[in-house]
CHARMM internal coordinates of N, CA and C (Angstrom, degrees):
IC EDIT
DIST 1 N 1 CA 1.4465
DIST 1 CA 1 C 1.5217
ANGL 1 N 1 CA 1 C 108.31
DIST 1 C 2 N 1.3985
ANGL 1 CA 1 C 2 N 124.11
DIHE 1 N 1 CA 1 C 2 N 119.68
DIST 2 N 2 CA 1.2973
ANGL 1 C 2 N 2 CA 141.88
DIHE 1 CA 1 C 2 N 2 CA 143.98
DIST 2 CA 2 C 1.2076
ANGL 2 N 2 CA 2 C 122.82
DIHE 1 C 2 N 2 CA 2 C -70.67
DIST 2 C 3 N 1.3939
ANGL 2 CA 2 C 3 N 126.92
DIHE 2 N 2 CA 2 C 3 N 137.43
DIST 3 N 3 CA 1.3768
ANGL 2 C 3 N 3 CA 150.90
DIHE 2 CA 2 C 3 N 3 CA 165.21
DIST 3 CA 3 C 1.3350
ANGL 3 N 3 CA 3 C 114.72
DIHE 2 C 3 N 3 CA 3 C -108.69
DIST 3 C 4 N 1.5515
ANGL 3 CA 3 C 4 N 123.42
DIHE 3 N 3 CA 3 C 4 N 85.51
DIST 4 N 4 CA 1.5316
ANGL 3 C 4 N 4 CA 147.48
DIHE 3 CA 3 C 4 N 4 CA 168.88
DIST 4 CA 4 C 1.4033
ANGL 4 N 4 CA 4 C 113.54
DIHE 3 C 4 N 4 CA 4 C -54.18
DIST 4 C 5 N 1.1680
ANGL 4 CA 4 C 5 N 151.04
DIHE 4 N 4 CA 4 C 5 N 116.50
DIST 5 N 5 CA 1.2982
ANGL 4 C 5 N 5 CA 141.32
DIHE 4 CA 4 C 5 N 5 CA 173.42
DIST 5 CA 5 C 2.2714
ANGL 5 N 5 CA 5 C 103.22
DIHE 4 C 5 N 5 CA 5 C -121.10
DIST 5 C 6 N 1.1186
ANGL 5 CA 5 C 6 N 96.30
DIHE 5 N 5 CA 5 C 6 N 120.06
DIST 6 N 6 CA 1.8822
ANGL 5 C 6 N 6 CA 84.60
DIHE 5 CA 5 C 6 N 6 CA -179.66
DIST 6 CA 6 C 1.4685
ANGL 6 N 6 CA 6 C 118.38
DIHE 5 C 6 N 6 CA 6 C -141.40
DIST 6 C 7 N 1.0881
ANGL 6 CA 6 C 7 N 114.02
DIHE 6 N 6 CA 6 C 7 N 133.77
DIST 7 N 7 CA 1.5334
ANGL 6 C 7 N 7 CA 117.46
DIHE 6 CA 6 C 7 N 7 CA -156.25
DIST 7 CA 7 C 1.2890
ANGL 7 N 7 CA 7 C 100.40
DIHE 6 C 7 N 7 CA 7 C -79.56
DIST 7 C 8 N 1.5584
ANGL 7 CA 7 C 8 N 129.03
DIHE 7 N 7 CA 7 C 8 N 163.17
DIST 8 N 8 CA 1.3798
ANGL 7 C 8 N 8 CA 123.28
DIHE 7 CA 7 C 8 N 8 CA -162.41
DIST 8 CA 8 C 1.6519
ANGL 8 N 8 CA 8 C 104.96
DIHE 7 C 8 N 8 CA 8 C -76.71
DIST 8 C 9 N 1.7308
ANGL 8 CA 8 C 9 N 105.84
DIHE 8 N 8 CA 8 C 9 N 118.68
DIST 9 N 9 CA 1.4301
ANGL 8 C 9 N 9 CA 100.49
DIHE 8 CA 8 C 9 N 9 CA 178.42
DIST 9 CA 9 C 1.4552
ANGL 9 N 9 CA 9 C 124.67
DIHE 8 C 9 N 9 CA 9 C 134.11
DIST 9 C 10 N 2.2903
ANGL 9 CA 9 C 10 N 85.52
DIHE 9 N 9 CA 9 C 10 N -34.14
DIST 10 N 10 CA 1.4998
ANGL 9 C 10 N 10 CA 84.78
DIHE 9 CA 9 C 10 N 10 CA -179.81
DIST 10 CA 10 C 1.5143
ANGL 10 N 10 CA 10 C 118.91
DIHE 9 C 10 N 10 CA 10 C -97.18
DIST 10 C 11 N 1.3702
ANGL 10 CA 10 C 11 N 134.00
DIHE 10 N 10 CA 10 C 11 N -176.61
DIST 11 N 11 CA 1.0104
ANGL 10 C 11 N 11 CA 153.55
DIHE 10 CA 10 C 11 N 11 CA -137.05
DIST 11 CA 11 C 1.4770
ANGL 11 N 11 CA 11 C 122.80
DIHE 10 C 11 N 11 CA 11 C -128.65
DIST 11 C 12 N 1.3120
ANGL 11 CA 11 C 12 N 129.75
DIHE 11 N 11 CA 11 C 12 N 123.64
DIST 12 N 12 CA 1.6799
ANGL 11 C 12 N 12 CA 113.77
DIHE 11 CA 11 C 12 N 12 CA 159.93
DIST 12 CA 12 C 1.4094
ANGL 12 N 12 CA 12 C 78.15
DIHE 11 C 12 N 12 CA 12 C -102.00
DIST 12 C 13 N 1.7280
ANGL 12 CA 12 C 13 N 103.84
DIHE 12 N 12 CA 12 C 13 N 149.21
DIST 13 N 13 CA 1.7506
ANGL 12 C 13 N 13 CA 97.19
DIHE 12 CA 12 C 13 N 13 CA 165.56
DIST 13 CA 13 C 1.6303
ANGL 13 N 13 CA 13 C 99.41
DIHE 12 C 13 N 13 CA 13 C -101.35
DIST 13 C 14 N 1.1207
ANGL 13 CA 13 C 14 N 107.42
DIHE 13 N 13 CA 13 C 14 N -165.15
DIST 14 N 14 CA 1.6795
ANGL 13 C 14 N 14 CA 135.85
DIHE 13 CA 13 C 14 N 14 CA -151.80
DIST 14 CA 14 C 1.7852
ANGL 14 N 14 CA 14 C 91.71
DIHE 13 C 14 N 14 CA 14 C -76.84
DIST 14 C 15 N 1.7604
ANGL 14 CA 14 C 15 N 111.10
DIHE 14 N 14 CA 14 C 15 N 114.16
DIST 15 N 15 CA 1.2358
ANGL 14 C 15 N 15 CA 110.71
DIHE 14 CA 14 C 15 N 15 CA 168.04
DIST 15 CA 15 C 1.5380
ANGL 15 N 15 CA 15 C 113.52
DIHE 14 C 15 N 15 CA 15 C -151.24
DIST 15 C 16 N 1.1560
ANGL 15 CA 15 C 16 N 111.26
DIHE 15 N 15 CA 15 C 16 N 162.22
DIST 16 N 16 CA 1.7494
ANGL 15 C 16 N 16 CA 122.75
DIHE 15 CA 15 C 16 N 16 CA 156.49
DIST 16 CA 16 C 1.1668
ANGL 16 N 16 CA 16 C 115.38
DIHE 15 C 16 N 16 CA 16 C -39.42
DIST 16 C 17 N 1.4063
ANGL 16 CA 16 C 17 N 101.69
DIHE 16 N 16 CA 16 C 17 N 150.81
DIST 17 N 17 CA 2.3409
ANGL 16 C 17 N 17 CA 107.20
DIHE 16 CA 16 C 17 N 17 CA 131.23
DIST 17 CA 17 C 1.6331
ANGL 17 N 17 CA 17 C 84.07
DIHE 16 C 17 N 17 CA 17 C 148.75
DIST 17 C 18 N 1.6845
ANGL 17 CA 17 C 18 N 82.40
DIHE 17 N 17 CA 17 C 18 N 159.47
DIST 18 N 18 CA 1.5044
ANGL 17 C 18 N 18 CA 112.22
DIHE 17 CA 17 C 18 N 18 CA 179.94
DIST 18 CA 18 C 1.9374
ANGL 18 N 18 CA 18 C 116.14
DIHE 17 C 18 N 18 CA 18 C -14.21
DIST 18 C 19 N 1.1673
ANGL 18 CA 18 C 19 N 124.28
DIHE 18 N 18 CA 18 C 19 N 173.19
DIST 19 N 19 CA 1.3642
ANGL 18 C 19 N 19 CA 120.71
DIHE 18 CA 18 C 19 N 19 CA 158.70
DIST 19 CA 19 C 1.4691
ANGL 19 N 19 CA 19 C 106.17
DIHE 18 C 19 N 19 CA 19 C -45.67
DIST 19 C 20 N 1.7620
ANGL 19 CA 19 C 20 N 130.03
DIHE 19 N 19 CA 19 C 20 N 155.70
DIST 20 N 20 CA 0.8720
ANGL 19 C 20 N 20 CA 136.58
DIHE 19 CA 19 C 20 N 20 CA 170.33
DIST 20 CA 20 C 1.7547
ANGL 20 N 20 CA 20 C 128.42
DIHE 19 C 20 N 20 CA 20 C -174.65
DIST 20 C 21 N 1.6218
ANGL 20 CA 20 C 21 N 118.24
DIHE 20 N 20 CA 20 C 21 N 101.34
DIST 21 N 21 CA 0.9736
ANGL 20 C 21 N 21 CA 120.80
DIHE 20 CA 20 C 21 N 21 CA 160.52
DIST 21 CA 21 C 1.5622
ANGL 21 N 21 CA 21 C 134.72
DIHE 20 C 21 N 21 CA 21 C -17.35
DIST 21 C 22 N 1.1036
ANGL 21 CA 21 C 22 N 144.95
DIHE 21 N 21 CA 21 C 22 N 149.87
DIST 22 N 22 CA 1.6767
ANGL 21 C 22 N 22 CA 140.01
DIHE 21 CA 21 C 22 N 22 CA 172.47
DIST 22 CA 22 C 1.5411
ANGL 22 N 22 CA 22 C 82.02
DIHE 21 C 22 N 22 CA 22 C -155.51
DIST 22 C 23 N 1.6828
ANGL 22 CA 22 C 23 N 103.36
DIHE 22 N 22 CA 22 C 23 N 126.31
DIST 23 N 23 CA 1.4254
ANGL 22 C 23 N 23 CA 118.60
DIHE 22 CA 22 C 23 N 23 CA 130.55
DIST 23 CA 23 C 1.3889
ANGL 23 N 23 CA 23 C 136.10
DIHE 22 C 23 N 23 CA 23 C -151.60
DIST 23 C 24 N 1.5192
ANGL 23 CA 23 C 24 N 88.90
DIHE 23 N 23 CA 23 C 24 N 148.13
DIST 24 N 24 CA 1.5685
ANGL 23 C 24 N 24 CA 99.36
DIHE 23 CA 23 C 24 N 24 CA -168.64
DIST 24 CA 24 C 1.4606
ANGL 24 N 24 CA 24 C 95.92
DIHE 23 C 24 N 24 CA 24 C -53.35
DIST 24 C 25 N 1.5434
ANGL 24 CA 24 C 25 N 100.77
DIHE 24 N 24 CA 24 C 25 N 130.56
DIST 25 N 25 CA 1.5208
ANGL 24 C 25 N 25 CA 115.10
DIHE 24 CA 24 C 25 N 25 CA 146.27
DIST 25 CA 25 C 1.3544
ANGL 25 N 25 CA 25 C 132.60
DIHE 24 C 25 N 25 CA 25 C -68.15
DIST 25 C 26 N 1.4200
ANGL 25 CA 25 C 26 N 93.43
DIHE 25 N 25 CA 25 C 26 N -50.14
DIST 26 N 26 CA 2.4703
ANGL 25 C 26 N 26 CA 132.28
DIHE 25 CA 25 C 26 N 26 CA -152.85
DIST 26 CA 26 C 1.3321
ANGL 26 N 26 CA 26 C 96.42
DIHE 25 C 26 N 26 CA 26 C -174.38
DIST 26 C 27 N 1.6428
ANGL 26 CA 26 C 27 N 81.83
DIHE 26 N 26 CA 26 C 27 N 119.96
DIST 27 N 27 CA 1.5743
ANGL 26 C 27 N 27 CA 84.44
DIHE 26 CA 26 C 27 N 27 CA 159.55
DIST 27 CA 27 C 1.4390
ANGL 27 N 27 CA 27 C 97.05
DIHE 26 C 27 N 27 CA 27 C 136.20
DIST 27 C 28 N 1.3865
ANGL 27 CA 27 C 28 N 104.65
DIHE 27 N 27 CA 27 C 28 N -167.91
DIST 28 N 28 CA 1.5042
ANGL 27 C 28 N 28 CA 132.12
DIHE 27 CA 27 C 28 N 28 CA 146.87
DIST 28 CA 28 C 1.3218
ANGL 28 N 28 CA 28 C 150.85
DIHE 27 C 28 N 28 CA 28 C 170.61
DIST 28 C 29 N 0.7825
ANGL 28 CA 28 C 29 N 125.47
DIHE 28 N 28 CA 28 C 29 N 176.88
DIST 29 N 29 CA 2.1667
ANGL 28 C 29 N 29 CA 97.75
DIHE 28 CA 28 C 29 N 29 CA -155.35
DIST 29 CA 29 C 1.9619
ANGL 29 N 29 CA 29 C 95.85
DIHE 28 C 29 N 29 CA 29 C 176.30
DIST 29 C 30 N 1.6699
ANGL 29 CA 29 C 30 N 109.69
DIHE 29 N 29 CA 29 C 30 N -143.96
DIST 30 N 30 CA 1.1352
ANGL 29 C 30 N 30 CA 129.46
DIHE 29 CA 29 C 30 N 30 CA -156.30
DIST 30 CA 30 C 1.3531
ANGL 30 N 30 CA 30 C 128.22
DIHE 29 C 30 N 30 CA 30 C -150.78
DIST 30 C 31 N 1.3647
ANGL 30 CA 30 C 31 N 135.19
DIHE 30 N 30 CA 30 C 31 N 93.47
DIST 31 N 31 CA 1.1636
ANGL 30 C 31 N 31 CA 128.12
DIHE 30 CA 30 C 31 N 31 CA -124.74
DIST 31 CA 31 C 1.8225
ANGL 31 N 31 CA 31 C 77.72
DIHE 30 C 31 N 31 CA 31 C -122.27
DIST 31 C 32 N 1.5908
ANGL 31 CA 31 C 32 N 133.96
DIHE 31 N 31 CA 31 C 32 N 133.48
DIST 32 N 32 CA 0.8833
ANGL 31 C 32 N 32 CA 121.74
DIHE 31 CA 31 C 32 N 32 CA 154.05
DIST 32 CA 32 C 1.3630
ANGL 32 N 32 CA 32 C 119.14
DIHE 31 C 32 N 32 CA 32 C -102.52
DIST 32 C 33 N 1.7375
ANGL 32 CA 32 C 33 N 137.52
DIHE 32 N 32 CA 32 C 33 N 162.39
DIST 33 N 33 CA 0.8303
ANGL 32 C 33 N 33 CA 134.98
DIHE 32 CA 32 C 33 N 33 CA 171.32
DIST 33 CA 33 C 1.2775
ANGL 33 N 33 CA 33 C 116.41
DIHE 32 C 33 N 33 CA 33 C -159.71
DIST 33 C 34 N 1.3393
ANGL 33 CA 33 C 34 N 112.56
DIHE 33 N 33 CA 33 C 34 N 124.21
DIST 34 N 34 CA 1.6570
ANGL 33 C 34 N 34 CA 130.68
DIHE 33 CA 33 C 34 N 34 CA -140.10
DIST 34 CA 34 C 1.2999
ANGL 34 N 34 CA 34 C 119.88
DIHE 33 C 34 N 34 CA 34 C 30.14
DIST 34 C 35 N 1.0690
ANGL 34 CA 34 C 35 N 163.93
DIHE 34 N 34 CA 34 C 35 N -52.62
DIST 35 N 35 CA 1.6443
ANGL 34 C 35 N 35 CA 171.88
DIHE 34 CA 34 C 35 N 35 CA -179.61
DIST 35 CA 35 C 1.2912
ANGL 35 N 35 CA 35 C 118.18
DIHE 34 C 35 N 35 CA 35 C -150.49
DIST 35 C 36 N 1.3944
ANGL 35 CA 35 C 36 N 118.44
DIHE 35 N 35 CA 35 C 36 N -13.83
DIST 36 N 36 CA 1.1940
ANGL 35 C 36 N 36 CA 116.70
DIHE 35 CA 35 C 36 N 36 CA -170.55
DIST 36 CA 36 C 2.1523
ANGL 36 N 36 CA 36 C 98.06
DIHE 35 C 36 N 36 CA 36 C -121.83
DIST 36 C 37 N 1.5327
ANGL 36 CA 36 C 37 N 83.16
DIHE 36 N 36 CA 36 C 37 N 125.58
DIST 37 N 37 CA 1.5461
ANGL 36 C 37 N 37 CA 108.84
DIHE 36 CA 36 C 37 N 37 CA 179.02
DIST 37 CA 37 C 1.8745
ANGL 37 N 37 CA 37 C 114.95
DIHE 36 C 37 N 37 CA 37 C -106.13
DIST 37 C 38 N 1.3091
ANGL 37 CA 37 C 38 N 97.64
DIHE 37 N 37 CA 37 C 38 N 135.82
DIST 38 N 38 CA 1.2404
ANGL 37 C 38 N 38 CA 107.55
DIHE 37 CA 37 C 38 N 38 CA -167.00
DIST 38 CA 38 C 1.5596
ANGL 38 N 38 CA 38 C 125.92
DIHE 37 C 38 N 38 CA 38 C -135.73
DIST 38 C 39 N 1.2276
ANGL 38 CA 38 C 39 N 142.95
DIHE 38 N 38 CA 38 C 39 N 114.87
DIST 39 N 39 CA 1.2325
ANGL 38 C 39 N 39 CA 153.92
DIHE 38 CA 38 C 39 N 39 CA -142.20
DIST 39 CA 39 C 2.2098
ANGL 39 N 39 CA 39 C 93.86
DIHE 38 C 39 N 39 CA 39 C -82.73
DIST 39 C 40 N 1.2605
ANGL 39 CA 39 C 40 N 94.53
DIHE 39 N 39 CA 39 C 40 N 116.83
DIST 40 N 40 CA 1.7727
ANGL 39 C 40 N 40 CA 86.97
DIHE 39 CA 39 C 40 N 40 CA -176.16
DIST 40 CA 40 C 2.0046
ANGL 40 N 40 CA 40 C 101.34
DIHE 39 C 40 N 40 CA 40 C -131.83
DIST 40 C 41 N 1.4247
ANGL 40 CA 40 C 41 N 99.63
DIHE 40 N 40 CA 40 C 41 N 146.20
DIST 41 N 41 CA 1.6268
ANGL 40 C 41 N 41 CA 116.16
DIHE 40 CA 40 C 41 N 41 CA -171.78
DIST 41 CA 41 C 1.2842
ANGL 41 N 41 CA 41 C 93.71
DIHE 40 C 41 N 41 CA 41 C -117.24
DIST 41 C 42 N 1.3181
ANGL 41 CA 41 C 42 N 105.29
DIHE 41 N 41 CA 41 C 42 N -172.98
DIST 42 N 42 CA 1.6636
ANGL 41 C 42 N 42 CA 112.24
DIHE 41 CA 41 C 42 N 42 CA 163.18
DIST 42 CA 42 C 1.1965
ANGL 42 N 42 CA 42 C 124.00
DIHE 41 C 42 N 42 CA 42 C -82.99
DIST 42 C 43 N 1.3701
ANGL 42 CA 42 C 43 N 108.63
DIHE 42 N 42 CA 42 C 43 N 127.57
DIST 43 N 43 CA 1.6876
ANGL 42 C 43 N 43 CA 132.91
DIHE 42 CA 42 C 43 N 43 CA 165.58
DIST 43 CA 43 C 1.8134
ANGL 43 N 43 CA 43 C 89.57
DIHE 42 C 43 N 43 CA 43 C 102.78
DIST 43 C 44 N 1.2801
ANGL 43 CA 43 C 44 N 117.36
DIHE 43 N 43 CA 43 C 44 N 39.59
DIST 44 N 44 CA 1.3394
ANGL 43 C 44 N 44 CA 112.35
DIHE 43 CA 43 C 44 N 44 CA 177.83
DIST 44 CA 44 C 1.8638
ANGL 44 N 44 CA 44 C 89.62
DIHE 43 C 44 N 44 CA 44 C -102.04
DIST 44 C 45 N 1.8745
ANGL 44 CA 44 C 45 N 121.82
DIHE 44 N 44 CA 44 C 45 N 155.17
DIST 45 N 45 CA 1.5248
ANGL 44 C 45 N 45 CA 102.97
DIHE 44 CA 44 C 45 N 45 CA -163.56
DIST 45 CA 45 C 1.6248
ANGL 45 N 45 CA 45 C 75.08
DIHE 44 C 45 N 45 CA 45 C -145.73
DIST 45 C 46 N 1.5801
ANGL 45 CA 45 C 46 N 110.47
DIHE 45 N 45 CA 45 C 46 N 110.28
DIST 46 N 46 CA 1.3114
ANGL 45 C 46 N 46 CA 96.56
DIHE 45 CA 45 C 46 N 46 CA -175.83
DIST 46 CA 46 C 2.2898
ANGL 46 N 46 CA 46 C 90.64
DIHE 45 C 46 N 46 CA 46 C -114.98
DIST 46 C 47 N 1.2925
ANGL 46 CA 46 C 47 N 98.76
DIHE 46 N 46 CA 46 C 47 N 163.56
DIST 47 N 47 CA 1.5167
ANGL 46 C 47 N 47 CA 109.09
DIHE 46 CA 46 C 47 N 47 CA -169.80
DIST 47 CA 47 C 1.5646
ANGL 47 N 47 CA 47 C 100.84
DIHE 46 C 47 N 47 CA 47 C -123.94
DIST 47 C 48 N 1.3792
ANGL 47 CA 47 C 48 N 115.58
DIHE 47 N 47 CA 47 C 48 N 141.09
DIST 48 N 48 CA 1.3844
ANGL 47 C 48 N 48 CA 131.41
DIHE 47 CA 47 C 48 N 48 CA -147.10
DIST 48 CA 48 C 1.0363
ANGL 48 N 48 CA 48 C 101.33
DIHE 47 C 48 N 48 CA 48 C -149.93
DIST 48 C 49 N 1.6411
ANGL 48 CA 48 C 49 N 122.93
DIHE 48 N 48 CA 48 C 49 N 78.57
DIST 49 N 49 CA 1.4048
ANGL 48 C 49 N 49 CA 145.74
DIHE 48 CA 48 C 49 N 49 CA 170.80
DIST 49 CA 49 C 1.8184
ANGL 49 N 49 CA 49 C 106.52
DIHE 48 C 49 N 49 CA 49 C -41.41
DIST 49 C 50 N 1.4640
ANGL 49 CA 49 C 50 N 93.09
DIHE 49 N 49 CA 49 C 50 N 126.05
DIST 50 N 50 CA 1.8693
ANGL 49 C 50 N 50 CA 100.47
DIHE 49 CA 49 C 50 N 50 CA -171.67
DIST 50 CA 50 C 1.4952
ANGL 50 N 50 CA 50 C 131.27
DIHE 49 C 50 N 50 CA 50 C -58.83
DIST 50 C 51 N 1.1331
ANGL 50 CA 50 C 51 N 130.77
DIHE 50 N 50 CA 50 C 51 N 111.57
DIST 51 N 51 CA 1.4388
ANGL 50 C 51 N 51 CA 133.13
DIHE 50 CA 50 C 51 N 51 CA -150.26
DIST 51 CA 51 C 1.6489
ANGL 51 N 51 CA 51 C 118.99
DIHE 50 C 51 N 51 CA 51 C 102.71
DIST 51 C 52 N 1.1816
ANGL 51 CA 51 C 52 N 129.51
DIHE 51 N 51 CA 51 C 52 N -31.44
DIST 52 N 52 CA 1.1785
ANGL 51 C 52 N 52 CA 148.91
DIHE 51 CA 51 C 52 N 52 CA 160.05
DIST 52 CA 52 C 1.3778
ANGL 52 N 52 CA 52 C 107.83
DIHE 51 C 52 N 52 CA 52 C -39.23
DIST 52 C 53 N 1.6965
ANGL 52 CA 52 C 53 N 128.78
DIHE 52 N 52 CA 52 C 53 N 112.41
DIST 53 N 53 CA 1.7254
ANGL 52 C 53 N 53 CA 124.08
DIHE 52 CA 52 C 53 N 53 CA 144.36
DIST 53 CA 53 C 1.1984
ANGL 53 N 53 CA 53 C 131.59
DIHE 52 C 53 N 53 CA 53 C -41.91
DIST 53 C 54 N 0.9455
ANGL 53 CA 53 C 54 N 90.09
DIHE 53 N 53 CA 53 C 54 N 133.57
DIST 54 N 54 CA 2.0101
ANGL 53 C 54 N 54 CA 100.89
DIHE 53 CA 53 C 54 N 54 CA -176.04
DIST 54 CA 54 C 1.4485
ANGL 54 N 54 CA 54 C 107.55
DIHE 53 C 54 N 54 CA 54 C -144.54
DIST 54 C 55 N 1.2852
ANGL 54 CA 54 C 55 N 136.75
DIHE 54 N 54 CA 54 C 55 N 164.57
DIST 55 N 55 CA 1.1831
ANGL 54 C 55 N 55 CA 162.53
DIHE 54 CA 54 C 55 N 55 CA -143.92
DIST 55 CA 55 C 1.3783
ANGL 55 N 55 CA 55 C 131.25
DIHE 54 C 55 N 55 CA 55 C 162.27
DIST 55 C 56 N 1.7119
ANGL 55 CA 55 C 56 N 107.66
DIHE 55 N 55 CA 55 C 56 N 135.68
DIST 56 N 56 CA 1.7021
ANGL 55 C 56 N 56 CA 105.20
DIHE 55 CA 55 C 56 N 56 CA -168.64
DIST 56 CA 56 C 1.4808
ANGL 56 N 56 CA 56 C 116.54
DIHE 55 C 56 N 56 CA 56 C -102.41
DIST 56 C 57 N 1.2591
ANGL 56 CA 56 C 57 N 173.69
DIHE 56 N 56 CA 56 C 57 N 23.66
DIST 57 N 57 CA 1.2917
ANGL 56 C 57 N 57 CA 126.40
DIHE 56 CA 56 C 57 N 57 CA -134.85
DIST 57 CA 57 C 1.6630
ANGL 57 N 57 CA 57 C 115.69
DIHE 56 C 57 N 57 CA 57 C -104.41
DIST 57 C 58 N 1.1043
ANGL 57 CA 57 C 58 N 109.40
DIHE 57 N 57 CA 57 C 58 N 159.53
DIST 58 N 58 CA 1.4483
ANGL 57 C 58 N 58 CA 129.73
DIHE 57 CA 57 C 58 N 58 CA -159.07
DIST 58 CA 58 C 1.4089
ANGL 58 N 58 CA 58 C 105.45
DIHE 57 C 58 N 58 CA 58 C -99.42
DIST 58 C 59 N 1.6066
ANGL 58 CA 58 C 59 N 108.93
DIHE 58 N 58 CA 58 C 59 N 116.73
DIST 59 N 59 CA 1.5545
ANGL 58 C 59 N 59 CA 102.51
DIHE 58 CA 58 C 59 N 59 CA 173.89
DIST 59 CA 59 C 1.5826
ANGL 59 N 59 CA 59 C 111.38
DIHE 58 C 59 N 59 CA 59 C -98.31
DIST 59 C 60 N 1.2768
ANGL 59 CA 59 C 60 N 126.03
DIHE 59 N 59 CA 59 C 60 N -4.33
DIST 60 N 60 CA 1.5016
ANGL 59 C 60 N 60 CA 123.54
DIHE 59 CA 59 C 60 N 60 CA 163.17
DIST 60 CA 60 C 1.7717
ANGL 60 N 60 CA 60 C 102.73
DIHE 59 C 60 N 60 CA 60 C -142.88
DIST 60 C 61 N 1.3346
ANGL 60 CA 60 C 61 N 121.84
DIHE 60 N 60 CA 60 C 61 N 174.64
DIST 61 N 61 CA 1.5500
ANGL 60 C 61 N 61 CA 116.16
DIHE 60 CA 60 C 61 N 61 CA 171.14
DIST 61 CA 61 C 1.4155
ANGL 61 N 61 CA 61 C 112.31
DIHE 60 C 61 N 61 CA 61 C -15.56
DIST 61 C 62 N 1.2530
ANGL 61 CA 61 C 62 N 117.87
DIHE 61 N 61 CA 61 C 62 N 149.06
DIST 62 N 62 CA 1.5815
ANGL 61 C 62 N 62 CA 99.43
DIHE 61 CA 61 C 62 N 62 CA -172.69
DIST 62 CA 62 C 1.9944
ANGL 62 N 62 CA 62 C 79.79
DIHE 61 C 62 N 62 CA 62 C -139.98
DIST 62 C 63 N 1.2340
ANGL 62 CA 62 C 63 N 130.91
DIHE 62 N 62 CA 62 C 63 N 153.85
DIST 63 N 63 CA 1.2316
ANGL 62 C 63 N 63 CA 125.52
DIHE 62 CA 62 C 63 N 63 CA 144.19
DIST 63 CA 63 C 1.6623
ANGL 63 N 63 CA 63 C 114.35
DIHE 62 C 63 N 63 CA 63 C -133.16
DIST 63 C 64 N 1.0249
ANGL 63 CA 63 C 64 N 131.85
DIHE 63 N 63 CA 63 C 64 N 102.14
DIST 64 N 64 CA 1.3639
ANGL 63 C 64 N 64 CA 138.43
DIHE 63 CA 63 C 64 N 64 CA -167.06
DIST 64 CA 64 C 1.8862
ANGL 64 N 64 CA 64 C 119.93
DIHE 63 C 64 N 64 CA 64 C -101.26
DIST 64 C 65 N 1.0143
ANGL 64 CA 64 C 65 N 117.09
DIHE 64 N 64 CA 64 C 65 N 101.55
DIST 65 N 65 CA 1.4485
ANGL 64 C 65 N 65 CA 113.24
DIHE 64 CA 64 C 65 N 65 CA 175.32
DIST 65 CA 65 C 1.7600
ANGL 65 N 65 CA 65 C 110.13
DIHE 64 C 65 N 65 CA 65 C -76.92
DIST 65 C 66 N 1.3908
ANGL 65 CA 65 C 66 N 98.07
DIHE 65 N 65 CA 65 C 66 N 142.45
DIST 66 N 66 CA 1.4079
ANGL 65 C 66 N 66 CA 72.45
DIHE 65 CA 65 C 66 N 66 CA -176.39
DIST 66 CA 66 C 1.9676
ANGL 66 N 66 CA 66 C 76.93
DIHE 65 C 66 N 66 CA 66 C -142.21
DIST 66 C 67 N 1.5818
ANGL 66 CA 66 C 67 N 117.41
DIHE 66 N 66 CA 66 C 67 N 137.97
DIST 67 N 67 CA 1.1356
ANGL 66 C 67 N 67 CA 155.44
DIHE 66 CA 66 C 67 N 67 CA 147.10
DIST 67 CA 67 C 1.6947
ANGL 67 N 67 CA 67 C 124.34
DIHE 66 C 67 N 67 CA 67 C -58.28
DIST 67 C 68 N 1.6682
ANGL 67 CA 67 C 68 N 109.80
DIHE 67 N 67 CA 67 C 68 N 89.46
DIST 68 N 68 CA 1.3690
ANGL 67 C 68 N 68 CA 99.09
DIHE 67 CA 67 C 68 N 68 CA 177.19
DIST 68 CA 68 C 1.1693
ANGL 68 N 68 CA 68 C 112.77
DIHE 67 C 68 N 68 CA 68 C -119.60
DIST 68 C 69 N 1.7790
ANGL 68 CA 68 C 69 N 117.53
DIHE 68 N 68 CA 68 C 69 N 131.62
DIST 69 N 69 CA 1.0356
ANGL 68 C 69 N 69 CA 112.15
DIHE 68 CA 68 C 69 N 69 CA -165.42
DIST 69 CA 69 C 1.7371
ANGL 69 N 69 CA 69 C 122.38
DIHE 68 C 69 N 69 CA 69 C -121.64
END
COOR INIT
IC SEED 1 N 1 CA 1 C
IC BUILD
């Protein structure tokens, strides 16, 4: 388990890794995953099939846990 914290604006860019959970804690922003981009708030729990691109960015405080398994 990761604990993501991102100031309004910033960015994870586009990467790999194992299967992996994301959920919004605080915040809210734009979580992409493989081609398809998606508008996410808090308590939104999106799942990120392993090998699959993904990417975060944060349109206000963002705090994101993210579960890799």
């Amino acid at each position: 388990m990761i604990l993501l914290c991102l100031d309004a604006g910033q960015e994870i860019p586009p990467h790999t890794s194992p299967e992996a959970t994301l959920h919004v804690v605080k915040g809210s922003g734009t979580i992409t995953v493989g081609e398809q981009e998606m508008p996410v708030q808090q308590g939104t729990l999106v799942v990120v099939p392993a090998g699959v691109s993904h990417a975060v960015r944060s349109q206000e405080r963002m705090a994101l846990l993210a579960t890799v398994t």
